[in-house]
C-alpha positions in Angstrom: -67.5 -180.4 56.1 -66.3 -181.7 59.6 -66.4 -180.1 62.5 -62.3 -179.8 64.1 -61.0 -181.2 66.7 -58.9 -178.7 68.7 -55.6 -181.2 69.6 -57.5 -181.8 73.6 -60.3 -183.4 71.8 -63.2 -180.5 72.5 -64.8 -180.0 69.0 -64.6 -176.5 67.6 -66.2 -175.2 64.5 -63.3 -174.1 62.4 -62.4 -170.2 62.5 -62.5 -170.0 58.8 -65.8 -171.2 58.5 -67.4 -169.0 61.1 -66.3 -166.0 59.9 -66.8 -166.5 56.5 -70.7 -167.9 57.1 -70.4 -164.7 59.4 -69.9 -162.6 57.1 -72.5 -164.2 54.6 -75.1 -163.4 57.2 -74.1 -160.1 57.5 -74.5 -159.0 54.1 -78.1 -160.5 54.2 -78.5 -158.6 57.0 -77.5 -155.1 55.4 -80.2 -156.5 52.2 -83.1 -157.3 54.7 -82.2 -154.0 56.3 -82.4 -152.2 53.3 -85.2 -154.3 51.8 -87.4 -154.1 54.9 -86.7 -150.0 55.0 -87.4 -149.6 50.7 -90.8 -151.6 51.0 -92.3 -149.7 53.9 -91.3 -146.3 52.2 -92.7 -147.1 49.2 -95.9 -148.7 50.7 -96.4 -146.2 53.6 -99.8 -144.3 51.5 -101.3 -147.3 50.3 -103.1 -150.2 51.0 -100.5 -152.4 51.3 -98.4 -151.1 54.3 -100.0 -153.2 56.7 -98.5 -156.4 54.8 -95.3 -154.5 54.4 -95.1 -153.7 58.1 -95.4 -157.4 58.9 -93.4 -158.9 56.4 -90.6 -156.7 57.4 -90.8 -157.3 61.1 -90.7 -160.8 60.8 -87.9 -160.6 58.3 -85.8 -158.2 60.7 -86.4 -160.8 63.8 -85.0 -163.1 62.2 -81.9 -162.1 59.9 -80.4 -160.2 63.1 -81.0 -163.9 65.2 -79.7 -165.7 62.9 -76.5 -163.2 62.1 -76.1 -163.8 66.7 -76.0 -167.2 66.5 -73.8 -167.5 64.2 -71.6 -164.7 65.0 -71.6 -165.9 69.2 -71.3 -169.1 68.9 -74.3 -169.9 70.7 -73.9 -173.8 71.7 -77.5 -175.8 72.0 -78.2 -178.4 74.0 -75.4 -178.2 75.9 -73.7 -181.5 77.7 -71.0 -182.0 79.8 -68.3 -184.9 78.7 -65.7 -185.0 81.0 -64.3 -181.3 81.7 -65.6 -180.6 77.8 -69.0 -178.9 77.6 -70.4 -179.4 74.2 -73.0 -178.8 71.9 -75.2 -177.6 68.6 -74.5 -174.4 66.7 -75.7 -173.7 63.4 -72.5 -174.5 61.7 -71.5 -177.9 64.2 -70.9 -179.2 67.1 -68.7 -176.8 69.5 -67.0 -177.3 72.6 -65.2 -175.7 75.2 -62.7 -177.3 77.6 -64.1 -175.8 81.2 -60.7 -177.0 82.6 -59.1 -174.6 80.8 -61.7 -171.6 80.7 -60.3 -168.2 81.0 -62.9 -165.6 80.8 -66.5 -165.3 81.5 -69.3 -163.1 80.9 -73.0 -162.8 80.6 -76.0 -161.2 78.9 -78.2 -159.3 81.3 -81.2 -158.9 81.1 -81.4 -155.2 83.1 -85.2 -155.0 83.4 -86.0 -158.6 84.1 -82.6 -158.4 86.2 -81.7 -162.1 85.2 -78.6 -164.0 83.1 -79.5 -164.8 79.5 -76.9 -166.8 78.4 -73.3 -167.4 79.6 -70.4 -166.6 77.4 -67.2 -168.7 77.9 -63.3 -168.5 76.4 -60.6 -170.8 76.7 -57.5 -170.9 74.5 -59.6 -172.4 71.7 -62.2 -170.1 71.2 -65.6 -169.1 73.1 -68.9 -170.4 73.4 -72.2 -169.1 74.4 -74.4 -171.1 76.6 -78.7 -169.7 76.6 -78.7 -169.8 80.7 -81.8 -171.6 81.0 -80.7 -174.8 78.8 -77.7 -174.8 81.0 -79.2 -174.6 84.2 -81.2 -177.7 82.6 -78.1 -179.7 82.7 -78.1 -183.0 84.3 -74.3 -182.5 85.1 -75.0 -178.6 85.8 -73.2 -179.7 89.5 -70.3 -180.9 87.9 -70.2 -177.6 85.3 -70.4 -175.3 88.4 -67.4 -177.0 90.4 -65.5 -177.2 87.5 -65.7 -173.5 86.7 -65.5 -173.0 90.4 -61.9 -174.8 90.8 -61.0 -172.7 88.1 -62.1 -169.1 90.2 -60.0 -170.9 92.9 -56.9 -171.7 91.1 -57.0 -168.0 90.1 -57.2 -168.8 86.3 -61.2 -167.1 86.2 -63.4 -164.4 87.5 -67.1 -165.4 87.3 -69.4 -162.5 86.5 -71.5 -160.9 89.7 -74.9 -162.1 88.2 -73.6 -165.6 88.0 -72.0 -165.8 91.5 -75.7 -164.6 93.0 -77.3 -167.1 90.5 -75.5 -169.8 91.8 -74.8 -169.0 95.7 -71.2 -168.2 95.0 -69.0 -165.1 96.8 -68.0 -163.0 94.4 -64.5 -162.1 94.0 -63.2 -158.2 93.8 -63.9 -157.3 89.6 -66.7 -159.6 89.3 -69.1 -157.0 88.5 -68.3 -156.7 84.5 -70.5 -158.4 82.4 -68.9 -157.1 79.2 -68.4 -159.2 75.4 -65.5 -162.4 75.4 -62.7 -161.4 73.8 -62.8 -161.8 69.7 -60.0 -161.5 67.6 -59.8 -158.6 65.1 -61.4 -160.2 62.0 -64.7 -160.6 63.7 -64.7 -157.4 65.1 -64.0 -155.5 61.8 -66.6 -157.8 60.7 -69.3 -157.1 63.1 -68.6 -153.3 62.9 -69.3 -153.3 59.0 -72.5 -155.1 59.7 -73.6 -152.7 62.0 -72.8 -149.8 59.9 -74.2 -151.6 56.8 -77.1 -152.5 58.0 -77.4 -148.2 58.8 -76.8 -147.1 56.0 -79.0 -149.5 54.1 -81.8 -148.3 56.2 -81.2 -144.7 55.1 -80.5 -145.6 51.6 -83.5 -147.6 51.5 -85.7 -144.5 53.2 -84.1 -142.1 50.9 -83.9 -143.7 47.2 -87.7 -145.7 47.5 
């Protein structure tokens, strides 16, 4: 498969595609959930719990990490072409027109107090940037007075933590730091993985 070009040339990974991979990962989520909780039940008075207790700590790092990336559209190795910042996700390359970015938010990091990543939304979608690859950026100037311009023309509000990050006033409502929008499939979506993966974790307890 290809990735999609939205008609102003930034490539997006295509809805369809996300959500159903999205999905995918959630439902081997739910089984490593359940799995993980079964094994350690069933192995907690024996000799074998140790291996148990390792095996399924690995396995729950990296099922929820990989459900994330997918899910967020986390964008690797971010470049700027133009006013498009691109990049790598597991499913393709995605893209997001900053000229036309209309939200922002971050993920905080409360007890280290710094940005994690910066999440991004412009009529084509979102896209979530890990903050120290983009503050790597060769054209990480250019980045800033694009999104900047955009503050100006009245079209953006950048989050607090990103303002003092980058030396920026911060306008009136700047303080939220909450999710991108999503549209309602991935929501429904996300909430059945999250209750899934619960209730596989009790049935898992309970049944082993």
């Amino acid at each position: 498969m290809t990735d999609r070009l939205h008609p102003g040339g930034v490539p997006r990974v295509p809805a369809g595609r996300r959500r159903l991979v999205t999905a995918g990962a959630g439902l081997l989520l739910v089984a490593v959930c359940g799995l993980a909780a079964a094994w350690g039940r069933a192995t907690l008075d024996t000799d074998g719990v140790a291996v148990a207790a390792a095996v399924s700590a690995v396995l729950l790092v990296v099922a929820p990490r990989l459900w994330s990336r997918v899910r967020r559209e986390v964008v690797a190795r971010p470049v700027l072409e133009g006013t498009v910042l691109t990049g790598r996700t597991p499913l393709g390359r995605h893209g997001m027109d900053l000229a036309r970015v209309h939200a922002a938010a971050v993920s905080w990091d409360a007890e280290s107090r710094r940005v994690v990543a910066l999440g991004l939304a412009d009529d084509g979608g979102c896209a979530v940037v890990p903050w120290s690859q983009l503050q790597a950026m060769p054209d990480l100037a250019e980045m800033r007075r694009l999104l900047v311009l955009r503050q100006e023309q009245g079209a953006l509000v950048l989050p607090a933590p990103v303002c003092a990050a980058w030396d920026l006033p911060a306008l009136p409502g700047a303080d939220a730091t909450g999710p991108l929008p999503r549209d309602r499939v991935e929501r429904v979506l996300a909430g059945l993985t999250h209750a899934g993966s619960a209730a596989a974790v009790a049935a898992g307890i309970l049944l082993a």
